[in-house]
C-alpha positions in Angstrom: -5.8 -3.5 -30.6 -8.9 -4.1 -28.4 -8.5 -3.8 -24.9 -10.9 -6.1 -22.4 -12.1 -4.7 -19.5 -9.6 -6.9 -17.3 -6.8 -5.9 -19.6 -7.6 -2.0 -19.4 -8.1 -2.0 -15.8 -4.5 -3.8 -15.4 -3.0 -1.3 -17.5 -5.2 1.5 -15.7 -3.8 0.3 -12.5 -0.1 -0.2 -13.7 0.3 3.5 -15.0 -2.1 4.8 -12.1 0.1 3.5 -9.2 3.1 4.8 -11.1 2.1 8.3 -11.4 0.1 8.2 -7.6 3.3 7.3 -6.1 6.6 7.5 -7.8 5.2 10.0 -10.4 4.1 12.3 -7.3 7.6 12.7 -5.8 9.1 13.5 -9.4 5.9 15.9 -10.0 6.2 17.7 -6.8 10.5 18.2 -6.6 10.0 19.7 -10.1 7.4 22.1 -9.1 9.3 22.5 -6.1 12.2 23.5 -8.9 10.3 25.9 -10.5 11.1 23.5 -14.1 7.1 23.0 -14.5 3.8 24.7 -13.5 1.7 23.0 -10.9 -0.9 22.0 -13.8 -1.9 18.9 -12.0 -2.5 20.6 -8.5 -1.6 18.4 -6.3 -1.9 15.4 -8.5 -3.0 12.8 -6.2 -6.6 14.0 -6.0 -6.7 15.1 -9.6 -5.2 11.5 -11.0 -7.7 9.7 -8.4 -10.7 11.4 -9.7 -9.7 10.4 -13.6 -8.5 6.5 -12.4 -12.3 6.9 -10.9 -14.1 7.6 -13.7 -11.8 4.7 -15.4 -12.9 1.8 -12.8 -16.8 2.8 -13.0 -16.4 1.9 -16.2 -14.6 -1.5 -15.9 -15.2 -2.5 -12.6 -18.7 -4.3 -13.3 -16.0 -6.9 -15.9 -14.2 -7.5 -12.7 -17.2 -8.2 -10.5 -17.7 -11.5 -11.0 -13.7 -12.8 -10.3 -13.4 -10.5 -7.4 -16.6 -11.4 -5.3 -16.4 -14.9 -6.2 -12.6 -15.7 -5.1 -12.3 -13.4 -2.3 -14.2 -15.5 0.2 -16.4 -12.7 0.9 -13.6 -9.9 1.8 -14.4 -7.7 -1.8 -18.0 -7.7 -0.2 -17.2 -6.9 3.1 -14.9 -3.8 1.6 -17.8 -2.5 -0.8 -20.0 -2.7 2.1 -18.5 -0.8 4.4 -17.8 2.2 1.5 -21.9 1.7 1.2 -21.6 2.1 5.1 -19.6 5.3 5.1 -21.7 6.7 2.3 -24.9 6.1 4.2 -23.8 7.5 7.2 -22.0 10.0 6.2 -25.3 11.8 4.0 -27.6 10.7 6.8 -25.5 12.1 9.4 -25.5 15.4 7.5 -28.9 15.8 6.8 -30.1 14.7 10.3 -27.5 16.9 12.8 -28.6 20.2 10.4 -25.6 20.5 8.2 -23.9 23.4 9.1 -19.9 22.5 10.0 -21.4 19.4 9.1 -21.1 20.1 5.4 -17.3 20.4 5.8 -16.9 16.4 7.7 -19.5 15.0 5.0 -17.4 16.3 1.6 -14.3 15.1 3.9 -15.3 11.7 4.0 -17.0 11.3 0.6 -13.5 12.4 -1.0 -11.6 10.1 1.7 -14.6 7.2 0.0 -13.0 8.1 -3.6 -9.1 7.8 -2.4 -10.3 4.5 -1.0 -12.3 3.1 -3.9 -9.6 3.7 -6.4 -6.5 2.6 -4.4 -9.2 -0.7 -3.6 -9.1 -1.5 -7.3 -5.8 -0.3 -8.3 -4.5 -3.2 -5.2 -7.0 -5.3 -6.8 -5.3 -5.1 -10.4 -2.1 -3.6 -10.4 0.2 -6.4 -12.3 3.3 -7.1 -10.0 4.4 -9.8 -12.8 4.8 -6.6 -14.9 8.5 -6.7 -15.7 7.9 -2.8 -17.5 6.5 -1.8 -14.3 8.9 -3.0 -12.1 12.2 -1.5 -14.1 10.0 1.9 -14.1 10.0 1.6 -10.3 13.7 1.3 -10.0 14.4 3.9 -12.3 12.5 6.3 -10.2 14.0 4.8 -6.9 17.3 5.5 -8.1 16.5 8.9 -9.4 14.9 9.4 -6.2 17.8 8.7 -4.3 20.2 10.2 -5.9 18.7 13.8 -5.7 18.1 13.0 -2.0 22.2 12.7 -1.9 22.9 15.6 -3.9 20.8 17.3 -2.2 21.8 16.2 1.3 25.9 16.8 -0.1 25.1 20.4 -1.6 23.2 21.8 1.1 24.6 19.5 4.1 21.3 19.6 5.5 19.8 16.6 6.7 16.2 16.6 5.7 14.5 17.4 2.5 11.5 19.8 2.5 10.3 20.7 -0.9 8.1 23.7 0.7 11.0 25.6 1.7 12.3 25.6 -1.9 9.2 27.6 -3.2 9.5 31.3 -2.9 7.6 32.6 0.2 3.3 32.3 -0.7 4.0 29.8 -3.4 4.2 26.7 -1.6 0.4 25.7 -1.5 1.0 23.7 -4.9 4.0 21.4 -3.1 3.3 18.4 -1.3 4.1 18.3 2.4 6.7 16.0 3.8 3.8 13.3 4.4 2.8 13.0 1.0 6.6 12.8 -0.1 7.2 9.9 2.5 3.6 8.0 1.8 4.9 7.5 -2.1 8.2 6.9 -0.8 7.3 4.1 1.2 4.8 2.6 -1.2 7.5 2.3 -3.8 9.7 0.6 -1.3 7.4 -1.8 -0.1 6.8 -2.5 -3.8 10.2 -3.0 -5.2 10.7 -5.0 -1.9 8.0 -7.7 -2.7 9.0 -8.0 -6.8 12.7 -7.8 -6.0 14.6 -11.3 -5.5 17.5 -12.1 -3.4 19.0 -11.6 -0.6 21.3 -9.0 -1.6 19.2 -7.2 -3.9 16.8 -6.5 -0.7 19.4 -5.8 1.4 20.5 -2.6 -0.7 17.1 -1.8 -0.8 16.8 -1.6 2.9 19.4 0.3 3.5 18.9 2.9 0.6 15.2 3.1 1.4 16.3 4.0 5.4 18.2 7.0 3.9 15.2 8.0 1.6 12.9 7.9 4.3 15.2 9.3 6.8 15.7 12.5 4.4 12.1 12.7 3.9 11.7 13.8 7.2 8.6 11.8 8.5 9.0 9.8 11.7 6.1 7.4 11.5 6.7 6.1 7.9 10.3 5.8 8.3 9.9 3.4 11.6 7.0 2.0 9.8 9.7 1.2 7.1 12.4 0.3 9.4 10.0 -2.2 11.6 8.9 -3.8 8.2 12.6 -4.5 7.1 13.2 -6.2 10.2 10.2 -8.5 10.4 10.4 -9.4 6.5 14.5 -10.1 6.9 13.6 -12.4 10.1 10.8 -14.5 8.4 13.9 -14.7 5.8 16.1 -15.5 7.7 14.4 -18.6 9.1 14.8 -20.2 5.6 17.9 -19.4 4.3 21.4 -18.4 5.6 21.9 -15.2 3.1 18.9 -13.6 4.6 20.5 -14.5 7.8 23.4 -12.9 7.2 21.7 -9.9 5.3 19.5 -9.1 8.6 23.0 -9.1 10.9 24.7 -7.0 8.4 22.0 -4.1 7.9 21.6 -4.3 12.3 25.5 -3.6 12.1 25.5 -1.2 9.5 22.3 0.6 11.0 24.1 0.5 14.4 27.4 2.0 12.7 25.6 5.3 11.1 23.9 6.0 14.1 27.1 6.2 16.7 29.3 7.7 13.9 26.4 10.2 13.1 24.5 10.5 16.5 25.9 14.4 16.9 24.3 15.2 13.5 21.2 13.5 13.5 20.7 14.5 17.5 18.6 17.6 16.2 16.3 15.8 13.8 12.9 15.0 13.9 14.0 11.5 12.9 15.5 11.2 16.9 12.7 13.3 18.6 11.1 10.4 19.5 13.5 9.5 21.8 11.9 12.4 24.2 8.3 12.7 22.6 7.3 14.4 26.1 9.3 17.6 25.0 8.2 18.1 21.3 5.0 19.9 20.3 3.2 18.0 17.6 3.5 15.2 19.9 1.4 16.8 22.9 -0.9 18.6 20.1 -1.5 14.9 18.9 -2.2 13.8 22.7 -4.2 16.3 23.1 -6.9 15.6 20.1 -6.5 11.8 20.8 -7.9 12.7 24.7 -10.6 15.2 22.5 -11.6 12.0 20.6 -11.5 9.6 23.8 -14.2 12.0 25.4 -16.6 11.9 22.6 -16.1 8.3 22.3 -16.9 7.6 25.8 -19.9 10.2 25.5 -21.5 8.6 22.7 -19.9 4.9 22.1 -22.2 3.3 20.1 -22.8 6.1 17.2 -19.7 8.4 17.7 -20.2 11.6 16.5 -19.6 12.0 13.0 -17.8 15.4 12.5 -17.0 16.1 16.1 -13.8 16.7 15.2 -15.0 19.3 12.8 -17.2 20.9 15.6 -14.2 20.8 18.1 -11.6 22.3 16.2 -13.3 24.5 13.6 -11.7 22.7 10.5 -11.3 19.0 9.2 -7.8 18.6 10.4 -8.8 18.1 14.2 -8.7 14.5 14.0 -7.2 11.8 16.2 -3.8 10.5 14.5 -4.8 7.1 15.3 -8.2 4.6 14.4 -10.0 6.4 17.2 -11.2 9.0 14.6 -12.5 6.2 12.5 -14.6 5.3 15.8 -16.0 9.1 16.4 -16.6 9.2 12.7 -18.3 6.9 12.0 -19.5 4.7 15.0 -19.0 1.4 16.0 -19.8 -0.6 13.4 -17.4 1.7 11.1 -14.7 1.7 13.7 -14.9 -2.3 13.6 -15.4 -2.7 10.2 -12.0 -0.4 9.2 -10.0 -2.1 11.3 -11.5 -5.8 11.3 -10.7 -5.5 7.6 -6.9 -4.5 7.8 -6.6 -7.2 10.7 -7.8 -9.8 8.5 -5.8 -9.2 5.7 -2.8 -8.4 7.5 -3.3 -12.0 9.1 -4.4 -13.7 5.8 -1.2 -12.8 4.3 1.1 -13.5 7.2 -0.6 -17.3 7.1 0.3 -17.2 3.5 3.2 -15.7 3.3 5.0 -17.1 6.7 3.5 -20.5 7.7 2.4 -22.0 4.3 6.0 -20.1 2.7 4.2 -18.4 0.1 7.0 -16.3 -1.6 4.8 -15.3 -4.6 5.5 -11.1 -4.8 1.5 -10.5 -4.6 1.7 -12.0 -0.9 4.8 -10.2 -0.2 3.6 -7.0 -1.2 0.3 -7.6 0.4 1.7 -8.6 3.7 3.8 -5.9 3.6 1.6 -3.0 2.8 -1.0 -4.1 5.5 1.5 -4.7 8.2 2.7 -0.9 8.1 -0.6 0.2 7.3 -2.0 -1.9 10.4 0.9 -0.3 12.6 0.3 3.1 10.9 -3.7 3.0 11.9 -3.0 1.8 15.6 -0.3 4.6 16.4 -0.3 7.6 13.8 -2.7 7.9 11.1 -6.4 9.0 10.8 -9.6 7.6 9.2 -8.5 9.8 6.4 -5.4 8.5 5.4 -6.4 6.7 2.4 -3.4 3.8 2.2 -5.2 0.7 3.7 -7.6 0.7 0.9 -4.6 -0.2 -1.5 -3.5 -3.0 1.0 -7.1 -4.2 1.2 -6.9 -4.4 -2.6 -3.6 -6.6 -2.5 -5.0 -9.2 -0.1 -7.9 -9.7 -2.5 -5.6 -9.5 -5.1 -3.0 -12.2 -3.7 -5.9 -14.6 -3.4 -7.3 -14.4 -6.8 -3.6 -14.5 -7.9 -3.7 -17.8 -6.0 -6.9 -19.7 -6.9 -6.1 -18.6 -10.9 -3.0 -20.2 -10.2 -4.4 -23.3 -8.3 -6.9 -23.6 -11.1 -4.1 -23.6 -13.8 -1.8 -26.1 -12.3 -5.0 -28.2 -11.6 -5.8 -27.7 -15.6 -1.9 -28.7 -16.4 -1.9 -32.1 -14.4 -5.6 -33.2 -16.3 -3.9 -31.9 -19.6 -0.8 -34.3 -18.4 -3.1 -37.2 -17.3 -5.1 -36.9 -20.2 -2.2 -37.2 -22.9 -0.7 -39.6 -20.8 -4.3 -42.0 -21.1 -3.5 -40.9 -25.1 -0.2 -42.1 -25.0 -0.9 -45.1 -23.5 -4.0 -46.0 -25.8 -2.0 -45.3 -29.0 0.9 -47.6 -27.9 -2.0 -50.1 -27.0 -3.1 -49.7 -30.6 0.3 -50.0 -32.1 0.7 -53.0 -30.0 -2.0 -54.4 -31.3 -1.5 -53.4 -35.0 2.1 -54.5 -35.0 1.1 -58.2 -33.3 -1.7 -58.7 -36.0 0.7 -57.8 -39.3 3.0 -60.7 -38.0 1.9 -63.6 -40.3 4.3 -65.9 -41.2 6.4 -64.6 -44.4 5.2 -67.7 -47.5 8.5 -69.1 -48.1 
């Protein structure tokens, strides 16, 4: 069988954003079990290198369908990774390198998460009924560990670190890169799943994943997501209704019952942030990134948080550090381009009623990743490249699908004028055989 390039980069993207997401949890917990070797490292890096070398190849066949239906938005993206590649070696060479060195390979790798998860947006096939059922598989495995494991141990919060021996837990993901693939998965399963029900019982399951998982910004990412989606729902039909008063009730219910227990948590920290340590640390690089803003507005200062802090993990948690970083013009870029395709697919998807699963999904992604950028995540995290990819991918989804109804009602009009000429002809034919019979 011959594969095209559209065709390989479909099924490129299908098995690549299982194994980035879902794949990584199950990779990870079975390190974390000692039941396989960490061959893959930490996988996400490894698999994003191999899906890059996979879309240089057959990303010039998509070229043409992407640039041309995207309204300019696949340009504005590619330009801004030429932006961030420019800048990135200039500022290098110019400043000396030095500590330099350390922000310039940090943002070129960030350029390679964001390319790939771009694409894989761009062509990951949510009509894929395989896919989808390999999703819920894994959600359902997922979840079930999470309760076993939460049953067994009666503790609360899942960190795969602490099941390594002591020294070995450099090859396990963190708790972040456990609840980013958690909440990709959801939002996915969420946009190809139908029905009221059905959503509703992946609500609440996906509030206990995430809640185990440990990380506060995803899991009220998550939790503000359900509660816009099942509102926009609800203003069209009465299940969804219904669905969004009974998950407030049962949410409502396992919070009083369980308040004592989950008092402690990280989960309900953020009900005194003032008092917790991560959350004045983050303060304090976000005032770090503020000054050098403010010193230099209008070019940042690309690395600064490499200078200030010695390593490339002193960044702001918020879009701030795409503004030191990279300037202006990179700070308005990064978020003028989630903006715009958070609002392109909430006029799609809320006032025009679009309920197609690729404007589900990419309303969905951008909305937490939107949130995620404004409040808690850096330049770095690489997620709102995938829900650029979705928007451009929603609207070629759309204009294919314009173009093919369009094709279907000339098809129709055209057999119709066929129709209608033959029975003219048989009309015509019949009338002139009518002679009168010789008696």
């Amino acid at each position: 069988m011959i594969l095209s390039g559209d065709s390989l980069a479909a099924r490129a993207s299908g098995v690549g954003f299982f194994v980035l997401f879902p794949g990584f949890m199950i990779y990870h917990t079975l390190v974390a079990l000692g039941l396989i070797p960490a061959f893959l490292g930490g996988l996400f890096g490894v698999v994003s290198v191999l899906m890059f070398g996979i879309y240089a190849v057959v990303l010039p066949s998509q070229r043409h369908v992407l640039f041309s239906a995207t309204r300019g938005f696949a340009l504005l993206v590619m330009a801004f990774f030429a932006y961030v590649l420019c800048w990135s070696v200039a500022s290098y060479g110019l400043q000396g390198g030095g500590q330099l060195r350390a922000a310039m390979i940090q943002s070129l790798e960030t350029m390679v998460l964001w390319l790939v998860l771009f694409v894989m947006g761009y062509r990951v096939p949510l009509d894929s009924p395989v896919l989808a059922k390999a999703f819920r598989i894994a959600f359902l495995a997922t979840t079930g560990y999470l309760l076993f494991f939460v049953v067994t141990t009666g503790q609360l919060l899942f960190f795969a670190r602490q099941m390594i021996e002591a020294g070995g837990g450099d090859n396990v993901s963190t708790y972040q890169g456990y609840a980013r693939s958690a909440l990709v998965m959801l939002v996915y399963l969420i946009a190809v799943s139908r029905g009221a029900s059905g959503r509703a019982g992946l609500i609440a399951m996906g509030a206990f994943v995430m809640f185990v998982l440990g990380a506060r910004s995803e899991l009220y990412a998550f939790l503000a997501l359900a509660m816009v989606l099942l509102m926009v729902w609800a203003g069209t039909s009465a299940k969804y209704l219904l669905t969004l008063l009974a998950v407030v009730a049962l949410a409502v219910l396992v919070v009083v019952n369980q308040f004592e227990a989950m008092s402690g948590t990280r989960q309900l920290q953020v009900l005194d942030l003032s008092g917790t340590s991560s959350w004045l640390a983050r303060q304090d690089l976000g005032q770090r990134a503020l000054g050098q803003i403010i010193a230099s507005p209008w070019l940042g200062n690309f690395g600064g948080h490499v200078t200030a802090a010695g390593g490339t993990g002193g960044y702001a948690h918020s879009m701030l550090s795409a503004w030191v970083n990279y300037g202006l013009p990179g700070f308005v870029l990064y978020v003028g381009m989630t903006v715009v395709a958070f609002l392109g697919s909430a006029y799609r998807m809320v006032y025009r009623r679009d309920t197609s699963a690729w404007w589900v999904f990419a309303f969905s992604i951008n909305f937490v990743c939107l949130l995620l950028v404004v409040l808690a995540k850096p330049v770095f995290w690489p997620l709102p490249a995938l829900g650029w990819g979705a928007f451009a991918n929603a609207m070629v989804c759309t204009r294919l699908a314009t173009q093919d109804d369009a094709s279907r009602r000339d098809e129709n009009v055209q057999q119709e004028a066929a129709d209608d000429s033959q029975g003219r002809d048989d009309h015509e034919s019949g009338t002139s055989d009518l002679r009168p019979s010789p008696l």
